[in-house]
LUMTOR-941340 format. One line per 5 residues: number of its first residue (from 1); their letters; for each residue y, x, z of C-alpha. Coordinates in steps of 0.02 Angstrom, whole numbers. Layout:
! LUMTOR-941340
NUM) a) Y,X,Z ~ ... .
END
This chain:
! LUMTOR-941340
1) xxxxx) 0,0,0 ~ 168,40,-42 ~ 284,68,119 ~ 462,95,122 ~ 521,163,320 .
6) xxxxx) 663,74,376 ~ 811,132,494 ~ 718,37,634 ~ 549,116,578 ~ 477,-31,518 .
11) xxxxx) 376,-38,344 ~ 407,-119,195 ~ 255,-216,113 ~ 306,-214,-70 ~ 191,-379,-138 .
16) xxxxx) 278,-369,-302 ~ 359,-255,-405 ~ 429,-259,-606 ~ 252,-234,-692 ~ 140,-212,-533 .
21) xxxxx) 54,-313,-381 ~ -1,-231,-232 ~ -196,-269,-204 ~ -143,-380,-11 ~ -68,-505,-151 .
26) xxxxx) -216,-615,-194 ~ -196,-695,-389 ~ -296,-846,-466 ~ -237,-942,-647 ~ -373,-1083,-700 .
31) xxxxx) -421,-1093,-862 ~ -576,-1113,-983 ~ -645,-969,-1084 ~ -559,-928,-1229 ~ -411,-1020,-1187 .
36) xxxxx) -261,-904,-1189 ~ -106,-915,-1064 ~ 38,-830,-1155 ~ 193,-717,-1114 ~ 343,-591,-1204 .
41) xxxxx) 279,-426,-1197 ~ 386,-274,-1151 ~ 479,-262,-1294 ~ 547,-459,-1249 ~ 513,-497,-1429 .
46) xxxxx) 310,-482,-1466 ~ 201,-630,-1384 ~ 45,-569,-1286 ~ -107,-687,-1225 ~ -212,-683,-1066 .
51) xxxxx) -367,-733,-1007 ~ -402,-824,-840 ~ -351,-729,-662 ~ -222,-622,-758 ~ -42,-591,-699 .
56) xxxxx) 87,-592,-817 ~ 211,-464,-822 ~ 342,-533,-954 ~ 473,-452,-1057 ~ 575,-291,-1042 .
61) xxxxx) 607,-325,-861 ~ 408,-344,-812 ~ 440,-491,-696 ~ 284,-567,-648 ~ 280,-755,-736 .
66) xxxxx) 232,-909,-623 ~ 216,-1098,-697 ~ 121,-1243,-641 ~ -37,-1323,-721 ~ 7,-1385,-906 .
71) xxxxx) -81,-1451,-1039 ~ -47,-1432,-1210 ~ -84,-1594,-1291 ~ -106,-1526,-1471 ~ -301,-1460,-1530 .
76) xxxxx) -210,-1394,-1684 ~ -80,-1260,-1595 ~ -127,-1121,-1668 ~ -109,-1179,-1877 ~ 60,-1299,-1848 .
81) xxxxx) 71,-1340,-2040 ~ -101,-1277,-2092 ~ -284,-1362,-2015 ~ -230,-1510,-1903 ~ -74,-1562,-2024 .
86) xxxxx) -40,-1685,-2171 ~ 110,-1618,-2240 ~ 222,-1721,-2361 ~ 337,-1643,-2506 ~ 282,-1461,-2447 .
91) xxxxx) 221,-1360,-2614 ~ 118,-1235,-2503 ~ 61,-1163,-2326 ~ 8,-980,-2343 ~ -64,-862,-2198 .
96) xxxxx) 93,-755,-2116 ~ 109,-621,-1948 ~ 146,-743,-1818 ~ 237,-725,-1653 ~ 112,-588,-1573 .
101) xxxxx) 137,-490,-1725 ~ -57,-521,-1776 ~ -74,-576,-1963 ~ -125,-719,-2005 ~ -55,-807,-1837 .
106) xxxxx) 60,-905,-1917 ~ 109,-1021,-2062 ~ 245,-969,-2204 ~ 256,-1151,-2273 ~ 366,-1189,-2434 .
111) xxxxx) 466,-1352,-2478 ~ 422,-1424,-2659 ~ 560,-1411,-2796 ~ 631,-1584,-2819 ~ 715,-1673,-2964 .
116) xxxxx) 767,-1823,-2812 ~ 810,-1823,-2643 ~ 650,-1812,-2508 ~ 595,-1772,-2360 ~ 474,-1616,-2324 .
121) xxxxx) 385,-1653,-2159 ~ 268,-1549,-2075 ~ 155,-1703,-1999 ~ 44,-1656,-1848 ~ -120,-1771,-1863 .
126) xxxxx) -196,-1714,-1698 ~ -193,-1874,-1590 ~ -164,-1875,-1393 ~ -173,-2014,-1268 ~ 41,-2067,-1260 .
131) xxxxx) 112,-2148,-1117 ~ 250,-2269,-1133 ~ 411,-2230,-1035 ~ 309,-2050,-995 ~ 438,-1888,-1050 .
136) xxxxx) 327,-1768,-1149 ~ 421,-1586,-1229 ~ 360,-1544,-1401 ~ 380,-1341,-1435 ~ 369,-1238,-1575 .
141) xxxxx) 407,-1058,-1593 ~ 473,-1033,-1770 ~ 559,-898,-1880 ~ 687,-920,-2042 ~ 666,-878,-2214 .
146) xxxxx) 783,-953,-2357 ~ 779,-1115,-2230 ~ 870,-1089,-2071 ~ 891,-1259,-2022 ~ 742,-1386,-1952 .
151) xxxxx) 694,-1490,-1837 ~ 590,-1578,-1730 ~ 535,-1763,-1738 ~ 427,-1877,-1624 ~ 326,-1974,-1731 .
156) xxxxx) 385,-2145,-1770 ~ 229,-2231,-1686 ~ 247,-2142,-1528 ~ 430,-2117,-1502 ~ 512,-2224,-1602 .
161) xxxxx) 664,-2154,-1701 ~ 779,-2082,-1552 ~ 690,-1920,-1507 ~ 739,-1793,-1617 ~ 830,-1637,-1637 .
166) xxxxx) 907,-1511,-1758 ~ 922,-1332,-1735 ~ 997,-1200,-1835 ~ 892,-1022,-1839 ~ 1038,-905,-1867 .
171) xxxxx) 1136,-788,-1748 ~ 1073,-847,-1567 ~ 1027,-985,-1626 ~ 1108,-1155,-1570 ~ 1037,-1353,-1542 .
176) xxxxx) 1133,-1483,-1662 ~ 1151,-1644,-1672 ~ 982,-1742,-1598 ~ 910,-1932,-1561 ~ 990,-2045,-1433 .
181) xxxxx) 846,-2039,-1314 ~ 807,-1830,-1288 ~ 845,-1794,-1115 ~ 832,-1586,-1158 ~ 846,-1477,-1327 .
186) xxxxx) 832,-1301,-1296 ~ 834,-1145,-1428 ~ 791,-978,-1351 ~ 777,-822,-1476 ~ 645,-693,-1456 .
191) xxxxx) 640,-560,-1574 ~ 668,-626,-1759 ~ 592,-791,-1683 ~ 645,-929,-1612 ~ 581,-1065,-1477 .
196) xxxxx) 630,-1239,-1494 ~ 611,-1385,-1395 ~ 634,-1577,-1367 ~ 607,-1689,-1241 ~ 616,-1859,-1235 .
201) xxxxx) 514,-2032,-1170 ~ 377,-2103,-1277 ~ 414,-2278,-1338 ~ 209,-2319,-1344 ~ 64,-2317,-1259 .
206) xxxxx) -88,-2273,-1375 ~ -212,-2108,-1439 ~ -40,-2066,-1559 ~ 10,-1935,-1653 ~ 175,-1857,-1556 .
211) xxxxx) 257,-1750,-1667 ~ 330,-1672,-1840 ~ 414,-1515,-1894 ~ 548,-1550,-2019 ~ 641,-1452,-2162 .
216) xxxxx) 825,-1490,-2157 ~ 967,-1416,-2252 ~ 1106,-1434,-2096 ~ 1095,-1467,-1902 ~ 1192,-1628,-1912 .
221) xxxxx) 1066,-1674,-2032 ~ 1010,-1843,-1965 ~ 827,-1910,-1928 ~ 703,-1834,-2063 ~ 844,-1794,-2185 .
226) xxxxx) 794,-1818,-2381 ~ 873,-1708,-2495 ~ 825,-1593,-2658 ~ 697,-1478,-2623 ~ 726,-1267,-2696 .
231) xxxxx) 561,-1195,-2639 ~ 639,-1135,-2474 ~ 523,-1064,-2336 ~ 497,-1032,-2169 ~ 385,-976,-2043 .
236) xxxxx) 306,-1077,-1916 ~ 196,-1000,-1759 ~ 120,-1090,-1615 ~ 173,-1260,-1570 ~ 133,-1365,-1405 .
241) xxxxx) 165,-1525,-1328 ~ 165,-1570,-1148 ~ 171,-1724,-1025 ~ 332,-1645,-948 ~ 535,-1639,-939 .
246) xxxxx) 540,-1451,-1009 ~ 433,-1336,-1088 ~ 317,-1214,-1008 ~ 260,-1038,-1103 ~ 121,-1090,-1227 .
251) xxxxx) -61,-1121,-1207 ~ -177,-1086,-1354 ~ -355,-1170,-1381 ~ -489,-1041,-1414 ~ -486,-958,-1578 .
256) xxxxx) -570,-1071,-1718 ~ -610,-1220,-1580 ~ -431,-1328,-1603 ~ -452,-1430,-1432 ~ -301,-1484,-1302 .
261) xxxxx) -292,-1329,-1174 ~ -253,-1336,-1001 ~ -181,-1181,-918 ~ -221,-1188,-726 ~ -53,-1144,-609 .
266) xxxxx) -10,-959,-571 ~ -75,-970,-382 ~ -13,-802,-271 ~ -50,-778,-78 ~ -53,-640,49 .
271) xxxxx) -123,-665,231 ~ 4,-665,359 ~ -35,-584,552 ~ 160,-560,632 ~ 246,-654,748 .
276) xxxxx) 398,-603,689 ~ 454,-538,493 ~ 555,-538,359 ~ 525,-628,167 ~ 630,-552,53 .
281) xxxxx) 623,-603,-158 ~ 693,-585,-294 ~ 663,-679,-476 ~ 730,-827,-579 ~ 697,-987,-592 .
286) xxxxx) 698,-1025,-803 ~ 753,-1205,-787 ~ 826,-1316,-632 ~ 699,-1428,-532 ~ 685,-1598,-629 .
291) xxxxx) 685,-1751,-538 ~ 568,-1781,-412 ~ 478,-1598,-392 ~ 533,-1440,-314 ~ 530,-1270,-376 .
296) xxxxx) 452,-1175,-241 ~ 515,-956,-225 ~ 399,-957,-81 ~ 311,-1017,94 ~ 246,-940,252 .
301) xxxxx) 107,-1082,329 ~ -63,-1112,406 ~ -163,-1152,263 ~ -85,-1341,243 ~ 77,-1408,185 .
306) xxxxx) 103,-1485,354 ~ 155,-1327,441 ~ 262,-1221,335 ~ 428,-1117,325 ~ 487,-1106,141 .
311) xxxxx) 639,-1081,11 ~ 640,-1196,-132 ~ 749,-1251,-287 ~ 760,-1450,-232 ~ 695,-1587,-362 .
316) xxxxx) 833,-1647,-468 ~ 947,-1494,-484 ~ 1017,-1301,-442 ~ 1016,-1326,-262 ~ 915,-1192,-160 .
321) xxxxx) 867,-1249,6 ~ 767,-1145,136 ~ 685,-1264,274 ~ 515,-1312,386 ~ 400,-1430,425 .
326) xxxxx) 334,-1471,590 ~ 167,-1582,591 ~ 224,-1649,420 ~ 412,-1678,467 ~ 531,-1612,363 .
331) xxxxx) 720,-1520,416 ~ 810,-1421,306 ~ 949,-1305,360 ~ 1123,-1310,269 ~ 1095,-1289,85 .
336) xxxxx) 1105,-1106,46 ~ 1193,-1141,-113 ~ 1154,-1138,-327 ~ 1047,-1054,-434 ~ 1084,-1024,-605 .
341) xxxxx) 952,-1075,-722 ~ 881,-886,-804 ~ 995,-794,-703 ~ 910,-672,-574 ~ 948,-680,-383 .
346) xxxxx) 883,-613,-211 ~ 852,-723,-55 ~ 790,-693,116 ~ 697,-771,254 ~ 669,-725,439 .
351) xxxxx) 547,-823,559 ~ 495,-805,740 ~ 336,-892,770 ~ 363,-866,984 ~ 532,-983,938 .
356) xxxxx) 498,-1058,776 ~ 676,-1006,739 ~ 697,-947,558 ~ 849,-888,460 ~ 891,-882,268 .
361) xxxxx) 994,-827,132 ~ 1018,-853,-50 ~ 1116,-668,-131 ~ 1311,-695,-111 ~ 1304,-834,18 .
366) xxxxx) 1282,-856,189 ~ 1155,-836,326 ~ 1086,-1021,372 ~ 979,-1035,518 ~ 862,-1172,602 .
371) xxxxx) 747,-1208,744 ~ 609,-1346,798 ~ 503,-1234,655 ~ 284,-1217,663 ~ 248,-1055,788 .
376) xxxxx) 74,-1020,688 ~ 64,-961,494 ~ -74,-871,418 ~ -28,-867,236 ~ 122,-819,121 .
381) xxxxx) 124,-905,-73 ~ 238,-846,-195 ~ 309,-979,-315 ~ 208,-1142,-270 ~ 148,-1248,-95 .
386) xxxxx) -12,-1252,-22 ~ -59,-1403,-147 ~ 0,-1321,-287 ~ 108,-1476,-322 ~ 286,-1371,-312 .
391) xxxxx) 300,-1241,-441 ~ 409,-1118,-478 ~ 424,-1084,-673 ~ 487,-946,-666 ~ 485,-749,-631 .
396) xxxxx) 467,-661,-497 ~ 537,-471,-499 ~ 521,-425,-322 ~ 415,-484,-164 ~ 427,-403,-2 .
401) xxxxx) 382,-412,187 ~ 464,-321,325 ~ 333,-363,455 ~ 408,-381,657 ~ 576,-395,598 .
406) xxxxx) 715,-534,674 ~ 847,-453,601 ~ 1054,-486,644 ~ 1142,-603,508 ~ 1212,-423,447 .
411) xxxxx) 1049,-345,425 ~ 979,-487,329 ~ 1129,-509,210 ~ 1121,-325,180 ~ 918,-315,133 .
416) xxxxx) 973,-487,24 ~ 1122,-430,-60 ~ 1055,-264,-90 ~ 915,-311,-159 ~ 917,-199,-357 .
421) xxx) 919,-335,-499 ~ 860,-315,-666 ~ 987,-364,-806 .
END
């Protein structure tokens, strides 16, 4: 184990670290053979998959990924305009290097050359079991050729005509105009490709087909825009829809067997043996808490959810809120303030289990403090509860314990505040 000797002479158990985990840190992810769990590899660009039980380190700054359990709805994720699709007004769909930089992992696909105005739709036929009223994100990771403008559709049958979107694949890339029902469009650029996403409430309950890729020629282009086909192209990757208000990292079926995947949640715990310590982390959440669920950074308890110290970005926004519960009653102290959504931070908790007095800090705030807390704990999860039903998606860059620490307000704020941060 790592140690670090402080002032006081303490040690510093380092759980987590940019691109390693320290052996104390137990790590379990779900998830059937051959189905891949995906991240950005170090150059932030390249996508990389992994098996079952295997923590991601993502991107250039090798922060270790958490997400809950998702499923991707769609057996056809790996050939989005190829097997799985009945494309309309699209002259051809030819093998291309897709988003891990593997050929043949993704789909150049080419618009026919019109003499009339048409639409060239990229029509998923895989079928999944739609909920009305239900919010499901449809993803696609995609890359621009002579066509830099597309978009996504829910299909007619299961969304109606509301949940849409248009993006533009130039520059940064940037969400235009979209349907009068999507609750979230996001672009993100990685590399020379981009992920794009919409989100938005079925309007049907039924085994439906969700979704559609669309050629455009602008991004106020409205609902699956007809217009005269050149023979543009671009590329499309993996795509992937889910029963949820944003989009998770994709999930791949095993090669050749199209089937919905499930990807189990990132699940990380250390046993805990003080009466006294200090939780420090840093990380980022990628998205606020939607309504309803937390975002769990992390909780000291006894093996339940009914006894539990923890810090947590609260359902239904960028609040971060460190708390306990006591024999299943909840306090929280005074929220410790906002998080910004993919912006990295540092917080801080302190507990006495003789006093069940704790203390906690988010980076740039100030010290909160509470009492009437459990005085047992033997475990410490990183980014979920005990029930796995609050997680974090998110990374996390650094976990650490200072064992038999109460420290002063001071001390705290310091080990918070000076905390390093990736960029």
């Amino acid at each position: 184990m790592s140690l670090l000797l402080l002032s006081g002479g303490l040690p510093r158990i380092r759980l987590l670290d940019p691109g390693r985990k320290d052996p104390r840190l137990s790590f379990a992810r779900a998830q059937l053979a051959g189905v891949e769990s995906t991240y950005l590899g170090p150059d932030g660009a390249t996508w990389q998959v992994a098996a079952a039980d295997v923590l991601r380190f993502q991107g250039a700054g090798r922060r270790a990924l958490f997400e809950g359990q998702r499923t991707n709805l769609l057996a056809s994720a790996r050939t989005t305009g190829g097997v799985g699709y009945a494309n309309t007004n699209i002259a051809s769909v030819e093998a291309a290097v897709g988003p891990d930089g593997l050929a043949g992992t993704a789909s150049l696909i080419t618009e026919t050359t019109d003499g009339s105005a048409l639409s060239h739709q990229i029509l998923c036929s895989d079928t999944a079991s739609i909920v009305s009223g239900t919010t499901y994100t449809m993803t696609c990771i995609v890359k621009p050729g002579a066509c830099s403008t597309v978009q996504i559709v829910g299909r007619t049958g299961a969304f109606g005509t509301a949940v849409w979107a248009n993006y533009d694949l130039s520059g940064a890339g940037s969400v235009g105009t979209y349907g009068a029902s999507v609750s979230r469009a996001t672009i993100t650029r990685t590399g020379s490709w981009y992920v794009i996403s919409c989100s938005g409430p079925a309007s049907a309950t039924g085994t439906l087909a969700p979704w559609a890729l669309v050629m455009s020629t602008s991004a106020t282009d409205s609902r699956s825009p007809a217009y005269v086909g050149t023979g543009r192209a671009f590329t499309a990757g993996w795509s992937w829809v889910e029963q949820a208000a944003f989009a998770s990292a994709p999930i791949l079926p095993p090669v050749a067997s199209p089937a919905a995947s499930t990807r189990g949640a990132d699940l990380a715990s250390a046993a805990w043996s003080w009466r006294r310590g200090v939780i420090l982390w840093s990380g980022r959440w990628l998205q606020t808490a939607p309504s309803g669920i937390d975002q769990t950074a992390f909780q000291l308890d006894d093996a339940s959810d009914s006894n539990r110290f923890r810090i947590r970005n609260a359902a239904g926004g960028a609040t971060v809120v460190a708390g306990r519960v006591t024999s299943g009653s909840a306090v929280d102290a005074t929220t410790l303030g906002s998080m910004t959504a993919g912006t990295t931070t540092s917080l801080g908790l302190a507990v006495d289990l003789d006093t069940g007095a704790y203390k906690a800090l988010l980076r740039g705030g100030s010290v909160q403090s509470g009492t009437g807390g459990p005085t047992a704990a033997s475990a410490l999860r990183a980014a979920n509860n005990y029930a796995a039903a609050a997680a974090m998606f998110g990374e996390i860059e650094r976990f650490q314990v200072i064992p038999g620490l109460w420290p002063s307000d001071a001390h705290l704020a310091a080990e918070v505040n000076n905390m390093p941060l990736a960029a």
